[in-house]
PyMOL Python script that loads the backbone (N, CA, C, O; Angstrom):
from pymol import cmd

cmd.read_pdbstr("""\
ATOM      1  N   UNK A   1       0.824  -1.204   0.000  1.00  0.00           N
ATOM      2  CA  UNK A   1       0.000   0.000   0.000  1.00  0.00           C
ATOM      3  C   UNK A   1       0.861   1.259   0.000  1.00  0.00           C
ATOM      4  O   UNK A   1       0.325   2.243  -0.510  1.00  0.00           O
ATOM      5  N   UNK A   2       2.227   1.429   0.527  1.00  0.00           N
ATOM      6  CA  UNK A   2       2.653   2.303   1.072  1.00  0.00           C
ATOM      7  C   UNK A   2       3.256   2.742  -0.343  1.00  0.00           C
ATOM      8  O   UNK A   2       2.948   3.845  -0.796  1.00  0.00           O
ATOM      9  N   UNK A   3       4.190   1.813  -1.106  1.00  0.00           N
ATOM     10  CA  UNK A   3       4.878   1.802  -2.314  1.00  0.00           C
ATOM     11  C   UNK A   3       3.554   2.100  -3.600  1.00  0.00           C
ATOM     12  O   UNK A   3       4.003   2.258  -4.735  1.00  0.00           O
ATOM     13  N   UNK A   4       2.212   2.166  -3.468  1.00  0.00           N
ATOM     14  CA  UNK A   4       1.304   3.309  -4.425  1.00  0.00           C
ATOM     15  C   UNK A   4       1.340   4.606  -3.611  1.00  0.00           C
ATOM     16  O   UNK A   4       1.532   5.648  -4.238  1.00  0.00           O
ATOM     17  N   UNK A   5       1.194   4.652  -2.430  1.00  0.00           N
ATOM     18  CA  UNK A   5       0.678   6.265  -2.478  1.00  0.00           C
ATOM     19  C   UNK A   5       2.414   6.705  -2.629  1.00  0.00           C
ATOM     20  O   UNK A   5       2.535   7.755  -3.261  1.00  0.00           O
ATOM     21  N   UNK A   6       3.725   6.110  -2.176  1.00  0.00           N
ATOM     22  CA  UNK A   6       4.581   6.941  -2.732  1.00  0.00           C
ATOM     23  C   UNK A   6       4.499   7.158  -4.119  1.00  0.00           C
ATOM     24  O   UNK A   6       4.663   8.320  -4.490  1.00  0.00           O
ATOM     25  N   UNK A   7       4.235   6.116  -5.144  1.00  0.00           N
ATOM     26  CA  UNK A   7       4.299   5.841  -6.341  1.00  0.00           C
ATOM     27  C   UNK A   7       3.162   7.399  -6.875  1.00  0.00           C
ATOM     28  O   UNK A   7       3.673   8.161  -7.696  1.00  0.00           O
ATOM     29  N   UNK A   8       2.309   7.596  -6.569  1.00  0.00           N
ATOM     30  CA  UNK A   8       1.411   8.554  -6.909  1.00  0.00           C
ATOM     31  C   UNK A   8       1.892   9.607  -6.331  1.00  0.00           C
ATOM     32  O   UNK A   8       1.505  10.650  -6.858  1.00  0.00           O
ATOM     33  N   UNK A   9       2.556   9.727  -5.491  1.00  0.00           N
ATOM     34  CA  UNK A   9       3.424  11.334  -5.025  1.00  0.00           C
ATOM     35  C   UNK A   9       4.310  11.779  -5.654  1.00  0.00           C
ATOM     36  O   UNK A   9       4.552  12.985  -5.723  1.00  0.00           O
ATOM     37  N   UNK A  10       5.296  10.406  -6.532  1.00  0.00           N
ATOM     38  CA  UNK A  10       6.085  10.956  -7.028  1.00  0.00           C
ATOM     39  C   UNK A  10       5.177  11.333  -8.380  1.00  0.00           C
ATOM     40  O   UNK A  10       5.541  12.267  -9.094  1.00  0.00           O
ATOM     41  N   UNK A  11       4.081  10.627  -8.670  1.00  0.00           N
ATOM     42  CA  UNK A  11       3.859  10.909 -10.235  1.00  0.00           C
ATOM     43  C   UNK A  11       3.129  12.611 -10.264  1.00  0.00           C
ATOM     44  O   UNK A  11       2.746  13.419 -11.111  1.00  0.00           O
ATOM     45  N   UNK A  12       3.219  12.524  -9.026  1.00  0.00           N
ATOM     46  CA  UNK A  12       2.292  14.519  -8.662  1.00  0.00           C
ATOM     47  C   UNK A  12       3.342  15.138  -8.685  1.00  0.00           C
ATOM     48  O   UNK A  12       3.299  16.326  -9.004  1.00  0.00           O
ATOM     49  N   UNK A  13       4.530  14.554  -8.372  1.00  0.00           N
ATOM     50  CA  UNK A  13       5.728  15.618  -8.197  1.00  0.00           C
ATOM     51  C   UNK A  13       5.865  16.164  -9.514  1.00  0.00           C
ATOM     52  O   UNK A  13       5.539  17.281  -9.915  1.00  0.00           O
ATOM     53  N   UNK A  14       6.545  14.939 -10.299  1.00  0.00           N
ATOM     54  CA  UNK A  14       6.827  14.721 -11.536  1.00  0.00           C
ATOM     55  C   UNK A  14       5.872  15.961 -12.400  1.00  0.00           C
ATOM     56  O   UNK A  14       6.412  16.943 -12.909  1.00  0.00           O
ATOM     57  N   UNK A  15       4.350  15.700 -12.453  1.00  0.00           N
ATOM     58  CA  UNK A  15       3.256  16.436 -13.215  1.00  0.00           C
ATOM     59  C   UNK A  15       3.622  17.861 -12.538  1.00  0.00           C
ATOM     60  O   UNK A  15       3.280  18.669 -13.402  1.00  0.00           O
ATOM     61  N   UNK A  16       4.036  18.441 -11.661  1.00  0.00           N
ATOM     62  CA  UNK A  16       3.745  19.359 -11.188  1.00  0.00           C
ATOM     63  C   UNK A  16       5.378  19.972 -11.541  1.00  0.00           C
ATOM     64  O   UNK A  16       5.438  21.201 -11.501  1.00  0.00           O
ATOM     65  N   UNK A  17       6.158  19.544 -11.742  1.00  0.00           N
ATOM     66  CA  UNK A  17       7.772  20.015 -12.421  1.00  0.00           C
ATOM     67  C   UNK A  17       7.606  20.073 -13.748  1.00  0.00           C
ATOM     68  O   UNK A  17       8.068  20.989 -14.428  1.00  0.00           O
ATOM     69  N   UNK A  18       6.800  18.908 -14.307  1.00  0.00           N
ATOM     70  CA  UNK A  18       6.907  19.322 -15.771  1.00  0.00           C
ATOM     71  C   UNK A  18       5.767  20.763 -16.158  1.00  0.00           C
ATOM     72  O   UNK A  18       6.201  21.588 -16.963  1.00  0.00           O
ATOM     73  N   UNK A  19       4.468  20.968 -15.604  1.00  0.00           N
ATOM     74  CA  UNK A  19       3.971  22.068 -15.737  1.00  0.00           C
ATOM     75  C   UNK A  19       4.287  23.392 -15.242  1.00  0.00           C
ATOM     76  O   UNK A  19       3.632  24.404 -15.492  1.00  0.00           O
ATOM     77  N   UNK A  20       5.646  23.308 -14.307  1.00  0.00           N
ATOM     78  CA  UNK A  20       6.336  24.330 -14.318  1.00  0.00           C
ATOM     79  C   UNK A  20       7.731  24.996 -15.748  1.00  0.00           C
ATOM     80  O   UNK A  20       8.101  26.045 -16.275  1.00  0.00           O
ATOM     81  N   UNK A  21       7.954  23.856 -15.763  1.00  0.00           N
ATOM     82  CA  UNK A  21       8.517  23.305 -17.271  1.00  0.00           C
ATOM     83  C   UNK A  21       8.065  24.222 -18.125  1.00  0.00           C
ATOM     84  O   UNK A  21       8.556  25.321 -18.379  1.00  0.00           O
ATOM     85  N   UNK A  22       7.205  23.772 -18.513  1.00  0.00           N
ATOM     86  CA  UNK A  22       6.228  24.021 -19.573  1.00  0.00           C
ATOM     87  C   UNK A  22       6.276  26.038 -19.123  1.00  0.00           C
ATOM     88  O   UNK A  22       6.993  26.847 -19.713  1.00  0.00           O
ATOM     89  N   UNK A  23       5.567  26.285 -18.276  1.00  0.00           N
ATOM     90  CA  UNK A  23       5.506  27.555 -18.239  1.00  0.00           C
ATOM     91  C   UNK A  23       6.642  28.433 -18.185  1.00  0.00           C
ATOM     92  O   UNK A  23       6.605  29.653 -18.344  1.00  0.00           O
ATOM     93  N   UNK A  24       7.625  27.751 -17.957  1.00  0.00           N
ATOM     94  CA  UNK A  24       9.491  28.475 -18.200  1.00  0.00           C
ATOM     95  C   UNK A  24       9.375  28.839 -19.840  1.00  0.00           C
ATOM     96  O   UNK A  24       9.548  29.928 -20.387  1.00  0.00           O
ATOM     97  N   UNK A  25       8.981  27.401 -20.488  1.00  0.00           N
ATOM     98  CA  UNK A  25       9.119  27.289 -21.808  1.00  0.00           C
ATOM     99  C   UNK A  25       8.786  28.677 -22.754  1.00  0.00           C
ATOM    100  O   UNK A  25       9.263  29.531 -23.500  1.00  0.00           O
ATOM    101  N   UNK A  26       7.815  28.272 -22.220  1.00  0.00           N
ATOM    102  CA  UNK A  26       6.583  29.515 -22.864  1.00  0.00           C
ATOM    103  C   UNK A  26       7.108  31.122 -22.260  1.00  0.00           C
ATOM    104  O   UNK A  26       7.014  32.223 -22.803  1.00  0.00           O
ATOM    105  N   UNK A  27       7.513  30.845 -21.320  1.00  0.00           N
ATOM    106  CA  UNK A  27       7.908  32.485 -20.516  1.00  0.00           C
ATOM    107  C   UNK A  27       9.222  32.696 -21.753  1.00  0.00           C
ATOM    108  O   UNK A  27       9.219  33.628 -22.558  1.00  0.00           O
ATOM    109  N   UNK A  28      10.249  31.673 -21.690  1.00  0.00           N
ATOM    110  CA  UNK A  28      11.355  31.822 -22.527  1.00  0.00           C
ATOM    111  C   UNK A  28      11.164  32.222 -24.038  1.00  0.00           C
ATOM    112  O   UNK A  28      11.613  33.296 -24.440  1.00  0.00           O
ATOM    113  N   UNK A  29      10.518  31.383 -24.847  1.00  0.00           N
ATOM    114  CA  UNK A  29       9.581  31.939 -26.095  1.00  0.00           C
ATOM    115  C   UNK A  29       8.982  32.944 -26.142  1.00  0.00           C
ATOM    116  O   UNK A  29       8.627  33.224 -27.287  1.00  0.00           O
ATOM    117  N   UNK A  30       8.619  33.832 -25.182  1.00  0.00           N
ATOM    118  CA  UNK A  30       7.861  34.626 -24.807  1.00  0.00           C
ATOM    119  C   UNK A  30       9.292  36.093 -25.426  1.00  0.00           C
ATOM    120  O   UNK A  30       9.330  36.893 -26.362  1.00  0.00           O
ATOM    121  N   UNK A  31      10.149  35.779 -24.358  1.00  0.00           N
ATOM    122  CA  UNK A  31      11.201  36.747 -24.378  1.00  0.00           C
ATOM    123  C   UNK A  31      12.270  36.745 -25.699  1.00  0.00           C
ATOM    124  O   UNK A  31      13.310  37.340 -25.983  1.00  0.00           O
ATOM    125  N   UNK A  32      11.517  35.864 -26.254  1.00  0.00           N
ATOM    126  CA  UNK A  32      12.909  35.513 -27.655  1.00  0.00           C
ATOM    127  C   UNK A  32      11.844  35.637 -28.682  1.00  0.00           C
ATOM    128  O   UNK A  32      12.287  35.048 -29.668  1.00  0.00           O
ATOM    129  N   UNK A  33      11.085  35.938 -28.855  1.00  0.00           N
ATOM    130  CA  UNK A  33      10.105  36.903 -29.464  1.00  0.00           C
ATOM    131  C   UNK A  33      10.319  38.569 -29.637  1.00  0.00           C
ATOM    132  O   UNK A  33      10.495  39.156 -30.704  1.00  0.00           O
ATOM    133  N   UNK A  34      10.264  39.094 -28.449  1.00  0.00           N
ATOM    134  CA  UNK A  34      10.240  40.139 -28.099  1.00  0.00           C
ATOM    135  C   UNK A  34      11.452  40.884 -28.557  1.00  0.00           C
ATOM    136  O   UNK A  34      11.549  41.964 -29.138  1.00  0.00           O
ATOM    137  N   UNK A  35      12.673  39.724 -27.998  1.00  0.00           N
ATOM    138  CA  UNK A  35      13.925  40.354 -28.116  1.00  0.00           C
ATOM    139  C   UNK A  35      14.136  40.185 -29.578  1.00  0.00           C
ATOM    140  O   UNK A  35      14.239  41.364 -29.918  1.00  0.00           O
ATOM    141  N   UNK A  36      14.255  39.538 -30.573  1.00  0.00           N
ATOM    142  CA  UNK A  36      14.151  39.186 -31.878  1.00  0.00           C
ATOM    143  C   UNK A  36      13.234  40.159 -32.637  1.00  0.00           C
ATOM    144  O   UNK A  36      13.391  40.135 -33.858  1.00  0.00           O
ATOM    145  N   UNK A  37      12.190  41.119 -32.103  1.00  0.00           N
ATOM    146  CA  UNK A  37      11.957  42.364 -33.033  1.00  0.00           C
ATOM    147  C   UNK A  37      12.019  43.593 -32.688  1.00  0.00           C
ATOM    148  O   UNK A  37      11.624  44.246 -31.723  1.00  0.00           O
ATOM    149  N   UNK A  38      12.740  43.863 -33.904  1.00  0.00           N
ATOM    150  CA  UNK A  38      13.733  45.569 -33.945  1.00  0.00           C
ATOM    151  C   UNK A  38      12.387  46.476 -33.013  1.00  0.00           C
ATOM    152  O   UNK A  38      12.657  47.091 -31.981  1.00  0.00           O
ATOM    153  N   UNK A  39      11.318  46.428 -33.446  1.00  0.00           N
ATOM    154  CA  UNK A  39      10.539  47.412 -33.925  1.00  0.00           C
ATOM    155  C   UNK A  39      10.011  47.229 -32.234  1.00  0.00           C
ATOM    156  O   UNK A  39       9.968  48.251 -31.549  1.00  0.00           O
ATOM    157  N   UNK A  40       9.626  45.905 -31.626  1.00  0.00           N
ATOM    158  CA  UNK A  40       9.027  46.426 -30.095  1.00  0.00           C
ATOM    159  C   UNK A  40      10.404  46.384 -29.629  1.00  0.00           C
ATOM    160  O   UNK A  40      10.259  47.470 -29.067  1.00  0.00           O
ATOM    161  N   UNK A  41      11.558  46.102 -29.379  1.00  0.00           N
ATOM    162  CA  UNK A  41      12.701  46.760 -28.403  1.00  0.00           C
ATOM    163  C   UNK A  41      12.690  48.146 -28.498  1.00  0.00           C
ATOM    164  O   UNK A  41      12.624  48.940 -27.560  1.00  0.00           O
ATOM    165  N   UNK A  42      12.763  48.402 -29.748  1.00  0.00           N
ATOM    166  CA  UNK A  42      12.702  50.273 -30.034  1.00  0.00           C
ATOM    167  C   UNK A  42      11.452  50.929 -29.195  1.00  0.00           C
ATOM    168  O   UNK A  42      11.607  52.108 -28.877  1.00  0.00           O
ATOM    169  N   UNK A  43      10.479  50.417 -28.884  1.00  0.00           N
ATOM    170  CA  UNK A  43       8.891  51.037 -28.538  1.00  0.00           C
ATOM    171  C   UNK A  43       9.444  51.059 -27.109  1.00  0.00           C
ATOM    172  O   UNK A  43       9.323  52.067 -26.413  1.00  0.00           O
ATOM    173  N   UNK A  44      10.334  49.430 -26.469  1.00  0.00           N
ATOM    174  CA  UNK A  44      10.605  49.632 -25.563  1.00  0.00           C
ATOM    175  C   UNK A  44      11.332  50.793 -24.359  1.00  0.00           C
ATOM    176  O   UNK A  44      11.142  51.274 -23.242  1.00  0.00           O
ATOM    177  N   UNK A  45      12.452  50.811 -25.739  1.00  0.00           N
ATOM    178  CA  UNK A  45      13.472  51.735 -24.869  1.00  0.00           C
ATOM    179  C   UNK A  45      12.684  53.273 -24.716  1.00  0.00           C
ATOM    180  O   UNK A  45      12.818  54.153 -23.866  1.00  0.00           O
ATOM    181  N   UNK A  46      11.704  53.167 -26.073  1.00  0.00           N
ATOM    182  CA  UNK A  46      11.565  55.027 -26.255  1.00  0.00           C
ATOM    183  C   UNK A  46      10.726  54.650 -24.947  1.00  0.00           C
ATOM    184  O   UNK A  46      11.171  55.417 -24.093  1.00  0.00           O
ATOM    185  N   UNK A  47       9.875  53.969 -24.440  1.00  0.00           N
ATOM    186  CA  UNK A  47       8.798  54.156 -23.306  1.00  0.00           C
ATOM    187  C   UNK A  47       9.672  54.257 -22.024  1.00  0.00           C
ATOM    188  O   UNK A  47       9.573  55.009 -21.054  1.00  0.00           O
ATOM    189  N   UNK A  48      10.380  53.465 -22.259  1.00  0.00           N
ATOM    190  CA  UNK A  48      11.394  53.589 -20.621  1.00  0.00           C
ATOM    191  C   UNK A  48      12.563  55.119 -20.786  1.00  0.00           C
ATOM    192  O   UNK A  48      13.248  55.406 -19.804  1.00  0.00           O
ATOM    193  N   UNK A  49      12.617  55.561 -21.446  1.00  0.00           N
ATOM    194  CA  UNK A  49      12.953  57.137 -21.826  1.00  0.00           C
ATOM    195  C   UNK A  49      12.276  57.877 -21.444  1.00  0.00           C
ATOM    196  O   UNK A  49      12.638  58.788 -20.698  1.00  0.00           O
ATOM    197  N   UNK A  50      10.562  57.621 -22.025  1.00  0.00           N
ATOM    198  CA  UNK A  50       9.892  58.428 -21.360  1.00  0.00           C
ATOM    199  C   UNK A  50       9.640  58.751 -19.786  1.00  0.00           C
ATOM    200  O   UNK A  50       9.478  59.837 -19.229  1.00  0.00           O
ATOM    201  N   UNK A  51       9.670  56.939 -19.070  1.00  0.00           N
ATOM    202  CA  UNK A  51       9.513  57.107 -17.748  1.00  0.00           C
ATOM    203  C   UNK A  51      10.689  58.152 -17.225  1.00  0.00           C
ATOM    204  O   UNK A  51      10.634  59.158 -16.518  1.00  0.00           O
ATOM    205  N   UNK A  52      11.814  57.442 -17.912  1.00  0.00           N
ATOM    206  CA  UNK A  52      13.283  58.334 -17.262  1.00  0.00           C
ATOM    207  C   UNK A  52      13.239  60.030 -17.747  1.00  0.00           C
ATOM    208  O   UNK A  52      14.236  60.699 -17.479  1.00  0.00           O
ATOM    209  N   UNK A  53      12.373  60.525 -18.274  1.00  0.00           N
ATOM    210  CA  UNK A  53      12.686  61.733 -18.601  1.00  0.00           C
ATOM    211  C   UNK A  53      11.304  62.738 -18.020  1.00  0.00           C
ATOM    212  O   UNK A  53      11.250  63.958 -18.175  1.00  0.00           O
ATOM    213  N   UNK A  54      10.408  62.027 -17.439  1.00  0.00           N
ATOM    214  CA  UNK A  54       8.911  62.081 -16.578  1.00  0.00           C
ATOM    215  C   UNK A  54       7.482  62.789 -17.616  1.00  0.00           C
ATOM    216  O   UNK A  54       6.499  63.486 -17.365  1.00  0.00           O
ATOM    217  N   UNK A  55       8.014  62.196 -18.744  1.00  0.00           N
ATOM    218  CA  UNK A  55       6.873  62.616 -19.934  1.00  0.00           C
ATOM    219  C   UNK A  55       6.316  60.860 -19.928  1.00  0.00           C
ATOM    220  O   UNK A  55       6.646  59.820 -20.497  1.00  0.00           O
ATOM    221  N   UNK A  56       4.913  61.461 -18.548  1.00  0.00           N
ATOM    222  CA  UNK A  56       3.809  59.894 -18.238  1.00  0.00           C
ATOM    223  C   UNK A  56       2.887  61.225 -17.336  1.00  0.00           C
ATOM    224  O   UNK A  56       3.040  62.374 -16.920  1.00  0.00           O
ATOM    225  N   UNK A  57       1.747  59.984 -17.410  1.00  0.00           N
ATOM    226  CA  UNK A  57       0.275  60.738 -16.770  1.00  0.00           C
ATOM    227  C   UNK A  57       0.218  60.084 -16.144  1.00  0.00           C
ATOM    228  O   UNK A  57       1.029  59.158 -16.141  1.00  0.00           O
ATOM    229  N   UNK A  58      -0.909  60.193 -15.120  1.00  0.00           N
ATOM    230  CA  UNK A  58      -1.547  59.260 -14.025  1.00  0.00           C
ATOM    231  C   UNK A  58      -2.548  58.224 -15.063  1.00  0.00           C
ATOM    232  O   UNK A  58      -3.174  58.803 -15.951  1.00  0.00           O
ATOM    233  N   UNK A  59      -2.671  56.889 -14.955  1.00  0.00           N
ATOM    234  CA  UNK A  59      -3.457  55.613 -15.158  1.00  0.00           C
ATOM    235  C   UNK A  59      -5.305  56.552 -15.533  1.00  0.00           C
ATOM    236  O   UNK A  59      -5.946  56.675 -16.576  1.00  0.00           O
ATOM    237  N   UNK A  60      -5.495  56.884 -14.510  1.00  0.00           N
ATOM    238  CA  UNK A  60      -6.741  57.799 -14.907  1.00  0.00           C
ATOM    239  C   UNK A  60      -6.966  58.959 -15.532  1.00  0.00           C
ATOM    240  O   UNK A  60      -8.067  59.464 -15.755  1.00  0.00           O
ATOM    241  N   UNK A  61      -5.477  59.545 -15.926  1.00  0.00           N
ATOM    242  CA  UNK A  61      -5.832  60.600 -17.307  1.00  0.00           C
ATOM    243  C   UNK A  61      -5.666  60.043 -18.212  1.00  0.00           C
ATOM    244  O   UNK A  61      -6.407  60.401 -19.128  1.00  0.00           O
ATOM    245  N   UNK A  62      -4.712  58.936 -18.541  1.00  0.00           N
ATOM    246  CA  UNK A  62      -4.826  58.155 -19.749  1.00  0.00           C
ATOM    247  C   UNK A  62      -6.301  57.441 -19.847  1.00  0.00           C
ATOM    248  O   UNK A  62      -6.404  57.031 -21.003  1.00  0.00           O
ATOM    249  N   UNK A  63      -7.149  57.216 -19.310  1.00  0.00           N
ATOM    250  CA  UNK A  63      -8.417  56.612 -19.114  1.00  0.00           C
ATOM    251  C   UNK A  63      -9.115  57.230 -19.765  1.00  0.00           C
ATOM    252  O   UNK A  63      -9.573  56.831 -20.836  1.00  0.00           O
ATOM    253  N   UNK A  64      -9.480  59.019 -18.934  1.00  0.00           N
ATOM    254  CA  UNK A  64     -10.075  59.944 -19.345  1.00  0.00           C
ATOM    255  C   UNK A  64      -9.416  60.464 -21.115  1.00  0.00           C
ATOM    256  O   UNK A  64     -10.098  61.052 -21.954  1.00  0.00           O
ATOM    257  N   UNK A  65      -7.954  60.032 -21.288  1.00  0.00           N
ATOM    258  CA  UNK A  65      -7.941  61.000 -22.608  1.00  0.00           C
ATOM    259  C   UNK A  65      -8.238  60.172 -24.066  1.00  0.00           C
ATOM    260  O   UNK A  65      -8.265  60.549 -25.238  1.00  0.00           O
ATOM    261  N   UNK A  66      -8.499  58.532 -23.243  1.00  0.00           N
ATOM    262  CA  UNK A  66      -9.028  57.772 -24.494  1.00  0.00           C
ATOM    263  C   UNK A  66     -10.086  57.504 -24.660  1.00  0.00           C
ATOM    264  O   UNK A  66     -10.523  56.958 -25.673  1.00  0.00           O
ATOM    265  N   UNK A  67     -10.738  57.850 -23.658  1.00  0.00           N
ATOM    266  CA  UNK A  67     -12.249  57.732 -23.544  1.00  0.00           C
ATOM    267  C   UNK A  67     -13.060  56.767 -22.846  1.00  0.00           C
ATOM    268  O   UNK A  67     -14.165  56.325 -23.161  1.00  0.00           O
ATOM    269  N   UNK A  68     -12.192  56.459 -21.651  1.00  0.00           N
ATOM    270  CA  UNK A  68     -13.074  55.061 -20.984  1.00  0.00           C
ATOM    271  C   UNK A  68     -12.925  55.463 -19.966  1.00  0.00           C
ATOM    272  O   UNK A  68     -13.368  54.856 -18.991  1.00  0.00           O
TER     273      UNK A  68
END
""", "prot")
cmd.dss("prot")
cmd.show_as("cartoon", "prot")
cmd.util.cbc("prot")
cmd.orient("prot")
C-alpha cells in the first residue's frame, strides 16, 4: 500500500515540475520573441525614456484622454 501512495506522489511531483517546465518554456519563447523584433525593443526603450525623462500621466488621465 505504502509503495502506491509513494508511487502517486512521485507521479504529482513529476506532473507538477513538468507544468512548471512548460511555463518556463513559454515564458522563454515569450522573451525571444520580443527580443528578436527591432521594432518592439525600439517602442521599448523610447517608453522607458519616457519614464526616465517624466513625460507619463496618471493611469486615470490616460483613461479619461481615451475615452473610458
Amino acid at each position: 500500500m505504502d509503495s502506491i501512495i509513494e508511487e502517486d506522489n512521485a507521479v504529482n511531483i513529476l506532473l507538477g515540475t513538468l507544468e512548471k517546465l512548460d511555463d518556463e518554456i513559454e515564458s522563454a519563447i515569450d522573451t525571444l520573441e520580443v527580443m528578436s523584433d527591432p521594432e518592439t525593443l525600439k517602442n521599448i526603450e523610447e517608453g522607458l525614456n519616457d519614464i526616465k525623462e517624466g513625460r507619463i500621466i496618471p493611469f486615470e488621465e490616460f483613461l479619461i484622454k481615451h475615452g473610458y
